[in-house]
C-alpha positions, 0 to 999 in steps of 0.5 A: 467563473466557468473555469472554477466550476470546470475545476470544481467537476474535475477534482469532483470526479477524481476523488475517488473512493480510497481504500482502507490501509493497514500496517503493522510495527515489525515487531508488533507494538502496534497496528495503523489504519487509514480510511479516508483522513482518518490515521488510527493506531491501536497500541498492541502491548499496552492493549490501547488506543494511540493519541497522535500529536502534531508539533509539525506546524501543518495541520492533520490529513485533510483528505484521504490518506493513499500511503502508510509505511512504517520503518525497518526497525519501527522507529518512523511511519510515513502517512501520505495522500491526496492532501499533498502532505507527507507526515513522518512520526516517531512510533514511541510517542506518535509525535509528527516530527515534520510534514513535507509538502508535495506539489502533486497528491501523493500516491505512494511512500518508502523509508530507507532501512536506515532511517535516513530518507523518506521517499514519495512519488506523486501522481504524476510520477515523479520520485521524491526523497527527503532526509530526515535527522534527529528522527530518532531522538524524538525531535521535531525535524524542520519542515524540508522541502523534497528533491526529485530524483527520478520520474516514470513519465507521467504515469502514476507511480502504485508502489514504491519500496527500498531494497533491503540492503538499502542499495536500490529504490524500485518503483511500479508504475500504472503502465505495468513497468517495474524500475529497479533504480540505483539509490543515490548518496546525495539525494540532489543528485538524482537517481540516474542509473538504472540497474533494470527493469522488470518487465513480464506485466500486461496489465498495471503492477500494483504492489511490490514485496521482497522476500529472502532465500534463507539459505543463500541471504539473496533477496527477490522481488514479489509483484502482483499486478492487474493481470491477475498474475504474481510475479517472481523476479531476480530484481537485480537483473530483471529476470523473471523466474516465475509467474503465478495466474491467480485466475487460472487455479479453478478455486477462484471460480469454482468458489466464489463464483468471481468473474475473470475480469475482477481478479486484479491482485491488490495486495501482497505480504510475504512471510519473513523468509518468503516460504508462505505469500498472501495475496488480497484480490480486487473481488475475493472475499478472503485471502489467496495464500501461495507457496513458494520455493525459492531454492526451485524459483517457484509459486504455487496456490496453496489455498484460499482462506474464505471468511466465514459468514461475512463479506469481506474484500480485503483492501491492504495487508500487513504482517510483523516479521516476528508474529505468525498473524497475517493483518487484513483491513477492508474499508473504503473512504466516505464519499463526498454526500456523507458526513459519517466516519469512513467504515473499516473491518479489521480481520487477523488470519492466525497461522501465517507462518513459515510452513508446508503447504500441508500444515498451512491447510490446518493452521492457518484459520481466520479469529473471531472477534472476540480472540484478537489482540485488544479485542474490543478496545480495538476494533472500536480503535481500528474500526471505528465501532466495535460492531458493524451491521451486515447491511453497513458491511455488504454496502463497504464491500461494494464500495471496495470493489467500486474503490479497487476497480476505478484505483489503477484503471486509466480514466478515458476523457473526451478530446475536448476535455484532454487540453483543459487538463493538460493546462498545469502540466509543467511543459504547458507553463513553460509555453505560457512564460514564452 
């Protein structure tokens, strides 16, 4: 008995509040959000709310969902979380094709530019694929169990993408490590050769993004992290080309009043041919776009877009790659007390586009409710209501900061508590076997 309720305060004390996430069809047919188990999907053509089918067999999130993606192409969109369920849908009917059960809770998700596999890491940081057939066809795929193929050691994996080119899958990690891996052909093989590491952060890395030399056709590799840096790199051989100090621009400061220490960068979505770079941080009330250069190899501040009148602490971003809006979702997941639906605020920069920075001052502006895509239908879809009281919006800000602030930070226990712990970890069984 004192073990279960030992078990009961640990799993108490680590269901932290989980930040909304937003995603985005590339070509825009419609938009995801997930705050806590919800998953809401609003159709963007047919201006309606999605109805999604589970023919899985395994029932719908139970717990906060940590990961979404959609697919190159749109076709698939993963949702994954600390329910230990990846669910993979096909976006023409919102059907789920197959759930894949994961031994640890799930905190990031990756689909091949083909379609073929879908990859997860879990919070001890090990690296799954699963290879999806018949994904296309609309089929319900039977429910496979992933391989592993790779593993940070123990530290949590916080952001997980395939290359472009589908060659390699990168992975960034807690202990401010980027691994750039060499994706096997057979997946059960492993992932074994490592083509390099990125290695500049001081602090965790937080989110990954590519962008593209339009010129050239070569890609690079964006990364902010909990230095409040964003960080360029040449991932095919780790070099680093330059470094971004969010914090040290004097706009943070000056305007918002914000301190050094909550300047974490969260989040990051690029422009298509990466001139234009948006940047979510831990307690900017808006969004920090970047310039940058990729013929130079540069980042710059353009500016900081406010949202007027409203706290508003964006927890994910998203854009299509054919659409000049930039997507922004602030929420966080209800705590285990309340019974309400988890709060989320959906806001749309319009102006994201592929621009100087001149033009980016004019054009880039934040719409008002009543001009986004859906409208009413669906902020009632994505938020929950179509109206949020400023009391219910100041409370879910200061829940994000709490939220963001705690999501990446490592958790100090007391010696006493460390063996208990440590009491599922694989070595340990093994010791027990013995």
């Amino acid at each position: 008995m004192e073990e279960t309720n030992m078990d009961d305060c640990e799993h108490n004390r680590e269901s932290e509040v989980a930040p909304a996430l937003i995603a985005v069809h590339p070509t825009q047919k419609s938009v995801a959000v997930a705050v806590g188990s919800n998953l809401r999907v609003f159709n963007l053509q047919e201006g309606c709310s999605v109805s999604l089918v589970d023919n899985s067999g395994v029932h719908m999130h139970k717990d906060s969902i940590r990961a979404i993606q959609y697919g190159a192409e749109g076709k698939l969109f993963v949702s994954a979380g600390d329910d230990k369920l990846v669910k993979i849908w096909v976006t023409d009917s919102w059907r789920c094709i197959s759930s894949v059960s994961s031994e640890k809770r799930v905190t990031a998700v990756a689909i091949s530019n083909d379609g073929r596999f879908v990859s997860f890491a879990d919070k001890f940081g090990v690296i799954y694929a699963v290879e999806i057939e018949g994904s296309h066809e609309n089929q319900s795929v039977p429910n496979k169990k992933a391989v592993p193929i790779l593993a940070h050691y123990c530290s949590i994996i916080t952001s997980l993408e395939f290359s472009p080119d589908g060659r390699y899958i990168i992975s960034a990690d807690r202990d401010f490590k980027i691994r750039v891996s060499v994706f096997p052909e057979k997946p059960s093989d492993g992932a074994h050769e490592i083509q390099s590491f990125c290695l500049g952060h001081s602090e965790f890395v937080s989110c990954l993004a590519f962008i593209c030399n339009q010129d050239s056709q070569q890609w690079y590799l964006l990364s902010g992290g909990g230095d409040s840096t964003v960080r360029l790199w040449d991932f095919t051989c780790g070099s680093l080309l330059d470094t971004c100090h969010v914090g040290e621009t004097g706009l943070l400061q000056s305007k918002e009043g914000i301190d050094d220490r909550l300047l974490a960068v969260t989040d990051l979505c690029a422009t298509p041919w990466g001139s234009l770079i948006a940047v979510a941080i831990q307690s900017l009330a808006g969004v920090m776009l970047l310039s940058c250069n990729l013929s130079a190899k540069s980042l710059h501040v353009a500016r900081v877009v406010p949202i007027p009148g409203e706290t508003f602490i964006p927890t994910s971003l998203a854009a299509a790659s054919s659409s000049n809006q930039l997507w922004m979702v602030m929420g966080a997941s209800t705590l285990c007390t309340s019974h309400s639906a988890p709060l989320a605020c959906v806001k749309v920069l319009n102006g994201f586009c592929e621009s100087n920075q001149d033009s980016v001052e004019h054009e880039a502006r934040v719409l008002e409710d009543k001009d986004l895509p859906g409208s009413e239908q669906l902020l009632q879809t994505l938020q929950g209501s179509s109206f949020i009281e400023k009391d219910a919006l100041s409370a879910a800000a200061e829940a994000v900061k709490t939220a963001m602030c705690n999501l990446l930070i490592k958790k100090q226990y007391p010696s006493e508590n460390r063996e208990f712990r440590k009491r599922g970890r694989n070595d340990k069984r093994v010791d027990k076997k013995k």
